[in-house]
VEXGUKE-825328 format. One record per atom (N, C-alpha, C): z, y, x. Coordinates in steps of 0.001 Angstrom, whole numbers, plus 500000, padded with zeros to 6 digits. Example, Ala and Ser with C-alpha at 12.3 -4.5 7.8 and 13.67 -1.06 7.14 Angstrom:
507800494310513190 507800495500512300 507800496700513200 507080497750512850 507140498940513670 507870500030512900 
//
This chain:
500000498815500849 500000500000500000 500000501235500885 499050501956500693 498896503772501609 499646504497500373 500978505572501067 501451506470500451 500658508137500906 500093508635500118 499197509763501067 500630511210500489 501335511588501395 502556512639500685 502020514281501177 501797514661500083 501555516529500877 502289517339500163 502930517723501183 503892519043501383 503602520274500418 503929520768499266 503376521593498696 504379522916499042 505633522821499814 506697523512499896 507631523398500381 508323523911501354 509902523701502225 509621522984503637 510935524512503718 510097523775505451 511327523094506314 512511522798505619 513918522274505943 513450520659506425 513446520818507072 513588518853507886 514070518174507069 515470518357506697 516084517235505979 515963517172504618 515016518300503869 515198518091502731 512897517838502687 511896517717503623 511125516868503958 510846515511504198 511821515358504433 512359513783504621 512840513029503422 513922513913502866 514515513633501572 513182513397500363 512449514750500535 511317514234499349 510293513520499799 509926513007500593 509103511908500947 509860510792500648 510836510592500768 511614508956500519 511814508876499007 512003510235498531 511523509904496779 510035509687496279 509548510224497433 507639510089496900 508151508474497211 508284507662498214 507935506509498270 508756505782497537 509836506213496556 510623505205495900 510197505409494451 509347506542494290 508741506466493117 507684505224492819 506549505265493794 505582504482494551 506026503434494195 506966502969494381 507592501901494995 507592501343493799 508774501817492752 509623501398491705 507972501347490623 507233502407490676 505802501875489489 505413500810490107 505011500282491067 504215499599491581 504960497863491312 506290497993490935 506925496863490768 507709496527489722 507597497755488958 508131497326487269 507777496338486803 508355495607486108 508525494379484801 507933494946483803 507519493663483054 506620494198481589 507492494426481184 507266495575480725 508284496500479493 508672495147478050 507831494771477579 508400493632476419 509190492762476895 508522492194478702 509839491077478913 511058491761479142 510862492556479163 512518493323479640 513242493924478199 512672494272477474 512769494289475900 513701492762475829 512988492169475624 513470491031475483 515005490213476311 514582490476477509 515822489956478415 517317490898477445 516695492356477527 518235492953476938 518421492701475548 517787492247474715 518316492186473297 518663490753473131 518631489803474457 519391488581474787 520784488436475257 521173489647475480 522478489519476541 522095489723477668 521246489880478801 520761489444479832 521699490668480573 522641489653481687 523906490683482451 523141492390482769 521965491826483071 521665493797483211 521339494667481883 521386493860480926 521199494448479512 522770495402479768 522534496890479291 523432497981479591 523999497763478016 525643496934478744 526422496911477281 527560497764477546 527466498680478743 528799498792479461 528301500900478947 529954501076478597 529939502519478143 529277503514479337 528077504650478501 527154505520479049 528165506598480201 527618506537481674 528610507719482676 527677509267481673 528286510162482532 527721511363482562 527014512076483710 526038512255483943 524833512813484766 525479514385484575 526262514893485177 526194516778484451 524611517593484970 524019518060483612 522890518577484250 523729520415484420 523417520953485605 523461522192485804 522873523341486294 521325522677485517 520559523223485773 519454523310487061 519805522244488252 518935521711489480 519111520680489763 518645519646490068 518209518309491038 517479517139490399 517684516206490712 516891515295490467 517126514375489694 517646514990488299 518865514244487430 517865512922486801 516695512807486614 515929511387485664 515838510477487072 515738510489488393 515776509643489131 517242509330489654 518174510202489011 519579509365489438 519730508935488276 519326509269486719 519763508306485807 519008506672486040 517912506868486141 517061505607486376 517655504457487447 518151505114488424 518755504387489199 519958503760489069 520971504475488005 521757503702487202 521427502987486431 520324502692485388 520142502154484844 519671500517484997 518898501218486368 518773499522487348 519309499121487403 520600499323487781 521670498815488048 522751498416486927 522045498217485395 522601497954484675 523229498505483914 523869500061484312 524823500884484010 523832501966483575 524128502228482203 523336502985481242 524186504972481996 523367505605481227 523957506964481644 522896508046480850 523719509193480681 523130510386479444 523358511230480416 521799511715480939 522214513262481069 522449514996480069 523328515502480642 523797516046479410 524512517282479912 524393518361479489 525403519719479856 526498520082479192 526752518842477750 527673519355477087 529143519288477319 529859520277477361 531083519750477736 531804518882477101 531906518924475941 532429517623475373 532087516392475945 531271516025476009 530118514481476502 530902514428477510 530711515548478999 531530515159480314 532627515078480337 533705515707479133 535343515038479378 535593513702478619 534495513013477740 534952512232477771 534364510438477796 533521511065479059 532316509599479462 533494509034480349 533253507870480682 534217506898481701 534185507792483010 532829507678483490 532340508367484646 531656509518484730 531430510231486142 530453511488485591 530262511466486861 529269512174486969 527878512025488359 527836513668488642 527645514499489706 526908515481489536 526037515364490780 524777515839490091 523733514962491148 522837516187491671 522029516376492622 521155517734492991 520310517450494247 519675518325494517 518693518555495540 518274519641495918 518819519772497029 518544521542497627 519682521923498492 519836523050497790 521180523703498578 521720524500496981 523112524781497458 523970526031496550 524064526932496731 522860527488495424 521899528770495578 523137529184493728 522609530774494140 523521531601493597 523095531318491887 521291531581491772 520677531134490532 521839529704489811 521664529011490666 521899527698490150 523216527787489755 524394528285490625 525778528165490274 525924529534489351 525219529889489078 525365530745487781 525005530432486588 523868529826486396 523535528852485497 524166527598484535 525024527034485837 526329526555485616 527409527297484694 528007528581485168 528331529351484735 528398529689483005 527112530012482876 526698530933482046 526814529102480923 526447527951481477 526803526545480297 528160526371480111 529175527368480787 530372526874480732 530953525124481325 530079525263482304 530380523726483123 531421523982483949 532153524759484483 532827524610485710 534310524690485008 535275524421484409 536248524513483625 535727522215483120 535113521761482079 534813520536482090 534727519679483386 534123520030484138 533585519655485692 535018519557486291 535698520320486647 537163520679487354 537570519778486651 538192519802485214 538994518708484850 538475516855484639 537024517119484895 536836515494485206 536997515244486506 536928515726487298 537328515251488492 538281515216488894 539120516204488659 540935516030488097 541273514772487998 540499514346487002 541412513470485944 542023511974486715 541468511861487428 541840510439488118 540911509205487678 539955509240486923 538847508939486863 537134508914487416 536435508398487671 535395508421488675 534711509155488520 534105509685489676 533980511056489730 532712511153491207 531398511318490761 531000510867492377 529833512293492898 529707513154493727 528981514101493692 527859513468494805 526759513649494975 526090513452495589 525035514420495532 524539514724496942 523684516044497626 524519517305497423 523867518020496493 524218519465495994 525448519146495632 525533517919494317 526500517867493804 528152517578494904 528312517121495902 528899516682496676 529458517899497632 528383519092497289 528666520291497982 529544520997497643 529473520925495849 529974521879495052 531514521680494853 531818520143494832 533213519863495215 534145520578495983 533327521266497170 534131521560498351 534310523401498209 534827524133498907 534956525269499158 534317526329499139 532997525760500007 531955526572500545 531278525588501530 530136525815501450 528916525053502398 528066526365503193 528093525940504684 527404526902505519 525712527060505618 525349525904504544 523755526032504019 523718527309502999 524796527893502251 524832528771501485 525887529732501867 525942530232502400 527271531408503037 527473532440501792 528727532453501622 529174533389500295 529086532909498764 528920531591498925 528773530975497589 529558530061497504 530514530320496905 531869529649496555 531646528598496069 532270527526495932 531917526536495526 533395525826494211 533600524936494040 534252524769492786 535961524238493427 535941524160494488 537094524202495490 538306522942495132 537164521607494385 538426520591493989 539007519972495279 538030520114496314 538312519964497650 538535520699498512 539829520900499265 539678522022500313 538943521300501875 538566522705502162 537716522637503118 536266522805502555 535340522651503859 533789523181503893 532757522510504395 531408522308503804 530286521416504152 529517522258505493 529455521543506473 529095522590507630 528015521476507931 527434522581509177 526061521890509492 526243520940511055 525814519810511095 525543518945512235 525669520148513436 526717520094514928 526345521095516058 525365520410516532 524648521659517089 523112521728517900 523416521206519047 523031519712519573 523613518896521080 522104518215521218 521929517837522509 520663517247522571 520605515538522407 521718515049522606 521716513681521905 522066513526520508 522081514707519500 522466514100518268 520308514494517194 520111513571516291 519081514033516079 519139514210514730 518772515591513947 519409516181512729 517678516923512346 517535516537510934 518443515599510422 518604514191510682 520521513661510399 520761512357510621 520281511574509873 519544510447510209 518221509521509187 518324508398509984 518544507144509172 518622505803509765 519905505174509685 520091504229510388 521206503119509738 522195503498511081 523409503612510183 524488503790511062 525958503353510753 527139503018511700 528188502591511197 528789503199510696 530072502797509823 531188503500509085 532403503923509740 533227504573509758 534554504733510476 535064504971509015 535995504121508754 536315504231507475 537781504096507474 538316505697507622 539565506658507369 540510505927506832 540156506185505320 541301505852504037 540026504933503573 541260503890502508 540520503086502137 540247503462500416 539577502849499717 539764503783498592 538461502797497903 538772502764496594 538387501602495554 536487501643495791 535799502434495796 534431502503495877 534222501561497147 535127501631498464 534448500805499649 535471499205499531 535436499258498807 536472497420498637 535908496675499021 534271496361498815 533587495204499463 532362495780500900 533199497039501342 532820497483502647 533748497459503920 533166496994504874 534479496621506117 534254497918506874 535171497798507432 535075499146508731 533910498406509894 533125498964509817 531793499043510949 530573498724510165 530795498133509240 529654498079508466 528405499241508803 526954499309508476 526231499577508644 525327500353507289 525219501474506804 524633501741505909 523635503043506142 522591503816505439 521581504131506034 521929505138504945 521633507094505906 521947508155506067 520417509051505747 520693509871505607 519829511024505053 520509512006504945 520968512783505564 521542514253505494 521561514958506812 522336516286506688 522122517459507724 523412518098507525 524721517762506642 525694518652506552 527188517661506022 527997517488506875 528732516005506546 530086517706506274 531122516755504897 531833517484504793 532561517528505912 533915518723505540 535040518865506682 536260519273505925 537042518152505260 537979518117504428 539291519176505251 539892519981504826 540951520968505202 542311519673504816 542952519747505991 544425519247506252 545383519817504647 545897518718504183 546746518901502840 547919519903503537 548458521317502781 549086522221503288 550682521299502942 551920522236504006 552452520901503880 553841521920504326 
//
């Protein structure tokens, strides 16, 4: 299979990289779908990936790539609604906030103006699952130095900073690498410390010391 990918925009390395690996997982995922009837069929059988298990929440807030992170739950069996309403996000099992880019002022105003950041704060509060990824993963934290002066929703202290400029590190970080795994914590249960899992980014958080 030839993937032919052209650049219509952005000139960020890591977020070039990032949309080429969605061009090819798009590619990918048409090129290997199941007949829609047999799969009809498998779920109105019971079939374990038939989604019997209660819908997470996708928060849309207005940027990223929210139908390819629902889809990807759904592969995985686990149904999911994307949705801005606040009601819906306080009271899905789970909630996702998902994105692509950076935390741009448009966007966290947008937020804003849906009344998401008050719902958002208290699901992640809650002691319930809670998973941010890209943008979304940013917004958790303080402030990110991809966006200087744009506050972020501060459930985390500390700040998303950028990889230092060294000549043995190569950024963006892309490819398979080990874990050093801190605290242990229910998402990595069937992950060991050294394990090996494969990276795509340019800005690893930097959690602030609990004041004390």
């Amino acid at each position: 299979m030839n993937l032919h990918v052209r650049m219509l925009s952005g000139r960020n390395p890591h977020h070039i990289v990032e949309a080429t690996f969605k061009g090819l997982a798009r590619a990918l995922d048409a090129a290997t779908q199941r007949d829609r009837a047999a799969r009809g069929r498998a779920l109105d059988e019971g079939d374990a990936r038939g989604m019997m298990r209660e819908p997470l929440a996708i928060v849309d807030y207005g940027v990223g790539n929210l139908r390819s992170a629902q889809k990807a739950f759904e592969h995985l069996g686990q149904p999911a609604l994307v949705t801005s309403d606040a009601e819906r996000i306080a009271r899905r099992a789970g909630r996702r906030a998902a994105g692509a880019g950076r935390v741009r002022r448009p966007a966290w105003r947008t937020s804003q103006r849906a009344s998401l950041v008050e719902p958002v704060v208290a699901a992640a509060q809650s002691g319930r699952p809670f998973l941010g990824i890209c943008v979304g993963m940013q917004l958790l934290f303080e402030e990110s130095e991809e966006s200087p002066g744009v506050r972020g929703l501060g459930i985390f202290r500390g700040r998303v900073v950028r990889f230092p400029r060294r000549p043995d590190l190569k950024v963006p970080h892309m490819g398979w690498n080990q874990l050093r795994i801190a605290t242990r914590v229910p998402a990595l249960a069937d992950v060991a410390d050294g394990d090996y899992v494969y990276f795509v980014h340019s800005l690893p958080p930097r959690a602030a010391r609990p004041a004390t």
